[in-house]
C-alpha positions as semicolon CSV with decimal commas, in nm:
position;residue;x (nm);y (nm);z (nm)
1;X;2,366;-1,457;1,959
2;X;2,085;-1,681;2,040
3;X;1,793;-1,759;1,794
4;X;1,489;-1,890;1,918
5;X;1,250;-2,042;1,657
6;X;0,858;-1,929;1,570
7;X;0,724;-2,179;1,790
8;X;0,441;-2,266;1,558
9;X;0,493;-2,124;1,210
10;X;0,160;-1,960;1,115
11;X;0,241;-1,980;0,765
12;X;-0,011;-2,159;0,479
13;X;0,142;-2,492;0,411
14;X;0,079;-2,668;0,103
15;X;-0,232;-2,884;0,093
16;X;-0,402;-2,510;0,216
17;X;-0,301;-2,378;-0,036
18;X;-0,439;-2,650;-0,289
19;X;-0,712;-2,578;-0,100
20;X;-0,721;-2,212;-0,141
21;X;-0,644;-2,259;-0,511
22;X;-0,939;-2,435;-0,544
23;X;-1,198;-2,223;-0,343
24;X;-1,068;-1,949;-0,590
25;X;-1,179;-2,191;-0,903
26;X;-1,503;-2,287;-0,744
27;X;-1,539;-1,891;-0,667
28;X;-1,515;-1,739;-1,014
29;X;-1,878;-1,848;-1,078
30;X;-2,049;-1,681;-0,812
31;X;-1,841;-1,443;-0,768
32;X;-1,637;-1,275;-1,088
33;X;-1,495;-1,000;-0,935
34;X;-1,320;-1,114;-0,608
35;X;-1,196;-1,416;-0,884
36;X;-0,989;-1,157;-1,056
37;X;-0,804;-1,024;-0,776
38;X;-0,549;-1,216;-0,654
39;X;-0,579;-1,343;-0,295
40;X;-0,943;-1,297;-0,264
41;X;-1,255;-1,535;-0,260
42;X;-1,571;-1,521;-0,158
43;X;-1,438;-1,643;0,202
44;X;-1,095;-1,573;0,179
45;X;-0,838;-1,324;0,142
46;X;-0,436;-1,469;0,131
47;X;-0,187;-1,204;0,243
48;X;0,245;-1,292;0,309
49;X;0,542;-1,143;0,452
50;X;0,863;-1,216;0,473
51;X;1,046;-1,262;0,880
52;X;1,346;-1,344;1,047
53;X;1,267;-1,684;1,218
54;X;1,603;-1,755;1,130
55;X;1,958;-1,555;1,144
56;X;2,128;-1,258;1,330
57;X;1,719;-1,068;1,373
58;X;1,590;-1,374;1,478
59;X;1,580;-1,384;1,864
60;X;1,452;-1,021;1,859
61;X;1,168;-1,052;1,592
62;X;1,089;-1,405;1,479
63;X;0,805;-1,388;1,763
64;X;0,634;-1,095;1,567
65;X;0,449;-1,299;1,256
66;X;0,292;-1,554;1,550
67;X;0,135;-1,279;1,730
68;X;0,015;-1,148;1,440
69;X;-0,100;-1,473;1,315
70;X;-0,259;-1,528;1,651
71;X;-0,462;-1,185;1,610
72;X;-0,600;-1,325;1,254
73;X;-0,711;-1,633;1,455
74;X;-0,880;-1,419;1,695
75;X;-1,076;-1,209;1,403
76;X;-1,112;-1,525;1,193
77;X;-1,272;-1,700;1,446
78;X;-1,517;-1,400;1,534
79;X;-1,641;-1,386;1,186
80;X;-1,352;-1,194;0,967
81;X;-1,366;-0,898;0,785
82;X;-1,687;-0,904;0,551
83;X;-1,723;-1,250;0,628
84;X;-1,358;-1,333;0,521
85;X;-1,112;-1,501;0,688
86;X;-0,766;-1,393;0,656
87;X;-0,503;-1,648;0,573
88;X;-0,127;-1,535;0,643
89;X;0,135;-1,691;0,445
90;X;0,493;-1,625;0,661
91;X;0,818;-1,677;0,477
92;X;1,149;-1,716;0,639
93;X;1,388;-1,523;0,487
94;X;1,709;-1,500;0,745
95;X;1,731;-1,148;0,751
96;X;1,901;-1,202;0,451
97;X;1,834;-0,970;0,095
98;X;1,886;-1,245;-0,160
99;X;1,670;-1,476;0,009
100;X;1,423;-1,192;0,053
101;X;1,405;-1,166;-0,304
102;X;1,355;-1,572;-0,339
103;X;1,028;-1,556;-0,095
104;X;0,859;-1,266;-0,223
105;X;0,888;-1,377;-0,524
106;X;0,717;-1,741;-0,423
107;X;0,443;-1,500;-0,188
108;X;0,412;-1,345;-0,564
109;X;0,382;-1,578;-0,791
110;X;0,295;-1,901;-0,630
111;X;0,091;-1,797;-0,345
112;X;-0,043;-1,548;-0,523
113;X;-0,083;-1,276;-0,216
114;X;-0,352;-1,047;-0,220
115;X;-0,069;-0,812;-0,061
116;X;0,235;-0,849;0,110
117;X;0,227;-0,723;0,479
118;X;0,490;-0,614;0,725
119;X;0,784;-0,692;0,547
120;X;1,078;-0,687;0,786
121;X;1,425;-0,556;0,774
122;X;1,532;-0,203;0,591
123;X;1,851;-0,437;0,367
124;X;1,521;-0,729;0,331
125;X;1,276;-0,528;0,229
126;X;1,502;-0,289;-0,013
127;X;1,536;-0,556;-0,225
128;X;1,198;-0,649;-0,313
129;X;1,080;-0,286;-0,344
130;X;1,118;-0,214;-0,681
131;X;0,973;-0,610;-0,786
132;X;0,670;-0,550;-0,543
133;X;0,596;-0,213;-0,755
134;X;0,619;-0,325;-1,056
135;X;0,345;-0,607;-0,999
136;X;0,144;-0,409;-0,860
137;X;0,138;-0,597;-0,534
138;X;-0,019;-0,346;-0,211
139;X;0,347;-0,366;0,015
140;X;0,178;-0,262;0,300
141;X;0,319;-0,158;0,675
142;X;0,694;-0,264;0,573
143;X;0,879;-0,323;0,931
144;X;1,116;-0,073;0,917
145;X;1,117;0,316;1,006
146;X;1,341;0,385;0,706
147;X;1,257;0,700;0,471
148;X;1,261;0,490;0,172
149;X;0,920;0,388;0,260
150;X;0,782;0,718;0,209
151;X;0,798;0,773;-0,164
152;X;0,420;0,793;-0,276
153;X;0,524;0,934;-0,631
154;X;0,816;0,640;-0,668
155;X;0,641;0,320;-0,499
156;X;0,247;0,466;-0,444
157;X;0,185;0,089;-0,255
158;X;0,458;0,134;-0,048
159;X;0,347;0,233;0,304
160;X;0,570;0,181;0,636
161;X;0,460;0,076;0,945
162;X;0,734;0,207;1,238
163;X;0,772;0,563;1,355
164;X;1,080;0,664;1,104
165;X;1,393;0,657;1,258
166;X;1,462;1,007;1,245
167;X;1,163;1,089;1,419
168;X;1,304;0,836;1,703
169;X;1,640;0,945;1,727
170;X;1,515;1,317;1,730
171;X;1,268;1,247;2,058
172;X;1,532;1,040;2,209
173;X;1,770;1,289;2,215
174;X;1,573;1,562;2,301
175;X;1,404;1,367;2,585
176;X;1,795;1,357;2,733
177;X;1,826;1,706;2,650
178;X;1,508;1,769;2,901
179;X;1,573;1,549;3,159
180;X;1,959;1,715;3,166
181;X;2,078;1,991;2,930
182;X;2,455;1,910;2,968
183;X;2,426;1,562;2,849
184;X;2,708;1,452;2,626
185;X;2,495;1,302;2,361
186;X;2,621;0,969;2,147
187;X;2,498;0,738;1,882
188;X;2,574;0,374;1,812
189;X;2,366;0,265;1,474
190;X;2,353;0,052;1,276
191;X;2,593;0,043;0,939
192;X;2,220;0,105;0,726
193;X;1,922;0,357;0,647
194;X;1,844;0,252;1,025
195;X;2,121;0,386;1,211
196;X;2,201;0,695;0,946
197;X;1,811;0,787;1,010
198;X;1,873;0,770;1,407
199;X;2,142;0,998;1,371
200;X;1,983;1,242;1,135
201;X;1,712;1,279;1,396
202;X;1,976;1,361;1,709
203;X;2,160;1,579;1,496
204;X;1,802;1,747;1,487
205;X;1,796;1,774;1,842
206;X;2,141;1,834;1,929
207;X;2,230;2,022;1,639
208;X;2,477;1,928;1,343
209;X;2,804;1,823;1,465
210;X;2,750;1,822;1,856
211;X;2,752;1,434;1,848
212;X;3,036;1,369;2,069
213;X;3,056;1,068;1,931
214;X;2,892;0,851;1,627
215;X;2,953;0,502;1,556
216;X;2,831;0,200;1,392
217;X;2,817;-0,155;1,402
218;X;2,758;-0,463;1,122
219;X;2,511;-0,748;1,201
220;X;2,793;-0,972;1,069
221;X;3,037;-0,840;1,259
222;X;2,914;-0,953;1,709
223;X;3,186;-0,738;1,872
224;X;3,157;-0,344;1,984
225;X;3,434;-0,334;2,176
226;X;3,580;-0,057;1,985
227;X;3,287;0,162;1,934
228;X;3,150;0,121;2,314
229;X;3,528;0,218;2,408
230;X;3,501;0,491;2,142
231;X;3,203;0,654;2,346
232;X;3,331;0,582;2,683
233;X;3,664;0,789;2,561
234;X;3,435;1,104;2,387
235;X;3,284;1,102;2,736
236;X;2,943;1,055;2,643
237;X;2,687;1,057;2,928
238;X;2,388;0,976;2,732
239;X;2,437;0,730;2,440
240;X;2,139;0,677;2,159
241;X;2,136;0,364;1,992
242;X;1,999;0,253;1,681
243;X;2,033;-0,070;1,711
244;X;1,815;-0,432;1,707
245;X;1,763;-0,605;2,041
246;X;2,096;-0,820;2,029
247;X;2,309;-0,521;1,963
248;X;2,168;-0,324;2,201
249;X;2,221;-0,602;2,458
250;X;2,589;-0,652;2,344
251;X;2,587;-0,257;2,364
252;X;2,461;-0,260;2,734
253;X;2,641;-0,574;2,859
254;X;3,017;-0,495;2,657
255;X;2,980;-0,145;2,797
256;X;2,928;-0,294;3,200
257;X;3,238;-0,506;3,162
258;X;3,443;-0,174;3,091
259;X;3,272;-0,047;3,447
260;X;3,084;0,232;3,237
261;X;2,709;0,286;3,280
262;X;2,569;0,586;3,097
263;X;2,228;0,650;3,009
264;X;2,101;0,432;2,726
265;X;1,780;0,565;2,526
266;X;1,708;0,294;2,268
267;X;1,500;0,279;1,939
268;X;1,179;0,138;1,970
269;X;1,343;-0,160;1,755
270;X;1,575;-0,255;1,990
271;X;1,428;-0,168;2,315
272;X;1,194;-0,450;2,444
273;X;1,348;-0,522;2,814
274;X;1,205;-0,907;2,799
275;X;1,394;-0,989;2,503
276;X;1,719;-0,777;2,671
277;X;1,681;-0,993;2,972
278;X;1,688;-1,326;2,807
279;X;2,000;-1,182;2,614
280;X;2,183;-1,076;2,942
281;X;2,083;-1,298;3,192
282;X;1,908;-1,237;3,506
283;X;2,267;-1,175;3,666
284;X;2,303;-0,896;3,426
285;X;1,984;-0,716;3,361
286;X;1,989;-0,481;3,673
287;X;2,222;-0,244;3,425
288;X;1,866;-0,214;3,203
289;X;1,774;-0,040;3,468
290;X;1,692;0,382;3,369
291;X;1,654;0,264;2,977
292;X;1,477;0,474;2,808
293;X;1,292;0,424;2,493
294;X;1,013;0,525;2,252
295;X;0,727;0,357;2,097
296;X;0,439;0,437;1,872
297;X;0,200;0,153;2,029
298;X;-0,014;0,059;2,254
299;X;0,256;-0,134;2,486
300;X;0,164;-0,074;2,808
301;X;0,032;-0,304;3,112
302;X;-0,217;-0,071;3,147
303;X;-0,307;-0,024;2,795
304;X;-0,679;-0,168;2,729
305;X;-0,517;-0,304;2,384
306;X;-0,277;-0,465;2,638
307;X;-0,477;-0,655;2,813
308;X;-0,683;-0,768;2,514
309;X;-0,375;-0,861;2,349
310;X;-0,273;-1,088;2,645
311;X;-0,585;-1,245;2,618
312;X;-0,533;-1,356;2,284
313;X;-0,197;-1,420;2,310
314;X;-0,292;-1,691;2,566
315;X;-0,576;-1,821;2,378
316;X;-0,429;-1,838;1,988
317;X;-0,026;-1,773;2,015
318;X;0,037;-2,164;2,235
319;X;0,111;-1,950;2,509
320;X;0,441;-1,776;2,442
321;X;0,573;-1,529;2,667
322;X;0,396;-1,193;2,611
323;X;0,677;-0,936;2,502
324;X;0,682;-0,570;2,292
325;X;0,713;-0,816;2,001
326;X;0,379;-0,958;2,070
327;X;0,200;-0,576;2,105
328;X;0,421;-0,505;1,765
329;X;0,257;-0,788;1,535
330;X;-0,086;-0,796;1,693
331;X;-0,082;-0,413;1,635
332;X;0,015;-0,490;1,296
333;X;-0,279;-0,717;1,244
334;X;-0,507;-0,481;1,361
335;X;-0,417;-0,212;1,104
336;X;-0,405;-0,463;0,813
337;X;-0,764;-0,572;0,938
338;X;-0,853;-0,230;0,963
339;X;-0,769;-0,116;0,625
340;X;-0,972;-0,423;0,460
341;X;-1,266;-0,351;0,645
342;X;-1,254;0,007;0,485
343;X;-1,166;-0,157;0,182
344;X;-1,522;-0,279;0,085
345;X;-1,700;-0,550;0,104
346;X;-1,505;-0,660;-0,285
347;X;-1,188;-0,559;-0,156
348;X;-0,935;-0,535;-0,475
349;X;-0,586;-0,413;-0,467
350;X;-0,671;0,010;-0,592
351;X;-0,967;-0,022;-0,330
352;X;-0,677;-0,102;0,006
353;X;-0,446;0,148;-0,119
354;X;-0,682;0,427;-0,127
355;X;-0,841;0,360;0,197
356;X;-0,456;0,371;0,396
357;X;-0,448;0,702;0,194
358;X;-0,757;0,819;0,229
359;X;-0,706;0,924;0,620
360;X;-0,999;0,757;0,791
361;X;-0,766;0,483;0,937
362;X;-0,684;0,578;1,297
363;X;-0,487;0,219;1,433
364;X;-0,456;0,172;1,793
365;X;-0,095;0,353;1,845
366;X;-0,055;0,692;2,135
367;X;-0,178;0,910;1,847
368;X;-0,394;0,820;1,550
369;X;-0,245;0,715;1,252
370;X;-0,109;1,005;0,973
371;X;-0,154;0,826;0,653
372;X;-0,264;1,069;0,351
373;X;-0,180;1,060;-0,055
374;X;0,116;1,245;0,054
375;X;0,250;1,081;0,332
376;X;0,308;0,691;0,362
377;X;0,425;0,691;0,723
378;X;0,179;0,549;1,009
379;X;0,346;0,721;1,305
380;X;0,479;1,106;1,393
381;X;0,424;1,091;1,714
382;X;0,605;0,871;1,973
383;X;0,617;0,825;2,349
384;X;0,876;0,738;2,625
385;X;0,918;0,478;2,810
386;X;1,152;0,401;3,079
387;X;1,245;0,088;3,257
388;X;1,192;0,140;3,639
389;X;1,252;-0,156;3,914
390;X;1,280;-0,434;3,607
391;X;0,932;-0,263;3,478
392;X;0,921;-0,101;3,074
393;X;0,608;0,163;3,073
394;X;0,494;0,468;2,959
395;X;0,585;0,798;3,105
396;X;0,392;1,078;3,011
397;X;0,644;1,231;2,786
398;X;0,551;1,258;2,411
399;X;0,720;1,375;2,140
400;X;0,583;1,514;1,762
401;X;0,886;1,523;1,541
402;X;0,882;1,774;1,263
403;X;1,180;1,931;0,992
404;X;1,203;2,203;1,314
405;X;1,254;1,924;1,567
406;X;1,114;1,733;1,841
407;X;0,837;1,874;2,028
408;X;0,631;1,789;2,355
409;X;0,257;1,692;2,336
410;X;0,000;1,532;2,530
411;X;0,000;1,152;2,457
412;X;-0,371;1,039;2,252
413;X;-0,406;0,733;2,286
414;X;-0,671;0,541;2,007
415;X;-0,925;0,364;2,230
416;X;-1,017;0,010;2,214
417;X;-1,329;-0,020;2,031
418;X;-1,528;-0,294;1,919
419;X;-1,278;-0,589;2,080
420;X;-1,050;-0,422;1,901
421;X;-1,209;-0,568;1,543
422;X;-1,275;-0,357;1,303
423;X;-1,617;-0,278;1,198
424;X;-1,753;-0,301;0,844
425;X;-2,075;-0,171;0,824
């Protein structure tokens, strides 16, 4: 597997922070209360996460924390929220847990993070759960659609960010049960919370125990021979895969050099057809051809977020290739910016949390956000996209995924207000 490197880490390097450290001394005179809250200054507010730019999730997600960064840039340099800029501390943790732990707890104690944002990785993020709870710290849009994120009684600053995976695998499977009933439905997922949840959502679609056939992979572990040959033998015709963009690719491309080309319909974590190209190879990417995914955002070419996106992308990201990735962490952005402009003017810790629960937050996904006291989860509602001659866009099929299953709606879109910052009067 390839792994291509955050072209300009957008991370706080140390004579910032000195100089951060200091604004915060200089700060407590004229300003007592945004002194006390870690992160904050009169001009300033220090948030951190912790990404792949290294390691097996690497190629498919190290681009995410530069396009966010980039979209800071862009409100930064428009005047911030309240009149503060927002500084974004990005750790590199490998997609590995134990150096997860090790970062988070430098973002923690030594950066001293207002909050910790977009987190990546259901094994990563696990692990500095229970740590980021019991400081206190707001761990805010985690990047992962796993349930775990969804405890409001057992980690009330715990919110995700993703549509949950069940949610996925239930509209992806039910979006091949609409387009053809008979469809022999299969699952390749990953050996986690991220490929039980895609499965747990088909089964909702397809019923318990009419998976033809289920199988899983390790990220340690870069051969599916047996599982792709697995679902060739069940007969599968349509195959759902929970799986980050390199599997899927070695999904995809290890299933063409048996001569087998079923119908793939991806999670919205492995589905971005740039980053599946650059896997496969120009000579190979035809067979991406019919994919069919589902996403939560805004990532369409004829999205208005789009197109401001690109915009900044080319101005503030050193003009890397635009890719899902690059609608993913801008998006991201956005909804951290949003919820500090609703967090007052003194933003403090309680004051974020309540506005992501209080409901007022809408984001800029194909349906307003659904964050309330009783439900940590950004997303319900997600919508299909299918690759069609080398082109990944919307169709007009949306799903709303429920305990009863997946049902159709009518895709609603947030529009692009403002130049898509947030306002805080």
């Amino acid at each position: 597997m390839r792994t291509a490197l955050l072209s300009r880490p957008r991370s706080v390097g140390t004579a910032a922070v000195l100089g951060l450290t200091a604004a915060t001394a200089l700060s407590a005179c004229s300003t007592p209360a945004a002194a006390e809250v870690p992160g904050v200054t009169d001009d300033t507010v220090v948030i951190g996460t912790h990404q792949p730019l290294t390691g097996p999730a690497a190629a498919g997600f190290a681009s995410i924390s530069a396009a966010t960064a980039a979209y800071f840039e862009y409100v930064n340099a428009n005047g911030g929220i309240h009149g503060r800029s927002i500084e974004y501390v990005v750790k590199d943790d490998g997609y590995n847990p134990a150096t997860t732990q090790t970062v988070v707890r430098e973002l923690v104690q030594e950066d001293e993070v207002f909050a910790v944002v977009n987190g990546l990785g259901t094994p990563t993020h696990s692990s500095v759960l229970d740590y980021l709870d019991q400081n206190g710290v707001p761990d805010l849009f985690v990047a992962s659609g796993s349930l775990t994120w969804d405890q409001p009684d057992e980690y009330p600053g715990t919110f995700g960010f993703n549509a949950d995976y069940v949610t996925e695998g239930a509209a992806l499977a039910q979006y091949a049960l609409d387009t053809e009933p008979d469809a022999v439905v299969c699952v390749l997922g990953q050996d986690d919370d991220f490929g039980e949840g895609i499965l747990a959502g088909v089964e909702l679609a397809v019923g318990a125990g009419k998976v033809a056939s289920s199988q899983t992979y390790s990220t340690a572990d870069q051969d599916v021979t047996a599982q792709i040959g697995a679902m060739k033998e069940a007969g599968c015709t349509h195959n759902v895969l929970g799986t980050i963009n390199g599997f899927t690719a070695l999904a995809v491309g290890t299933a063409a050099q048996m001569d087998w080309f079923p119908r793939w319909h991806v999670s919205s974590s492995g589905a971005d057809h740039p980053t599946l190209v650059e896997y496969l190879g120009a000579d190979v990417a035809p067979v991406l051809e019919g994919l069919v995914s589902v996403n939560y955002l805004p990532n369409s070419p004829s999205s208005e977020w789009y197109e401001l996106f690109s915009t900044i992308n080319d101005e503030y990201n050193d003009g890397a290739p635009y890719t899902g990735n690059t609608t993913y962490g801008m998006s991201v952005g956005y909804q951290f910016a949003e919820a500090l402009a609703a967090a007052g003017p003194d933003p403090t810790r309680e004051s974020i949390l309540a506005a992501v629960e209080s409901g007022d937050l809408v984001g800029n996904g194909v349906a307003p956000l659904t964050y309330s006291a009783e439900d940590h989860f950004a997303h319900r509602t997600v919508r299909v996209a299918v690759v069609t001659d080398g082109v990944q866009d919307f169709t007009d099929d949306a799903y709303t995924v429920s305990e009863a299953g997946a049902v159709a709606v009518e895709p609603a879109q947030v529009p692009l207000e403002n130049e898509g910052i947030p306002v805080t009067d």
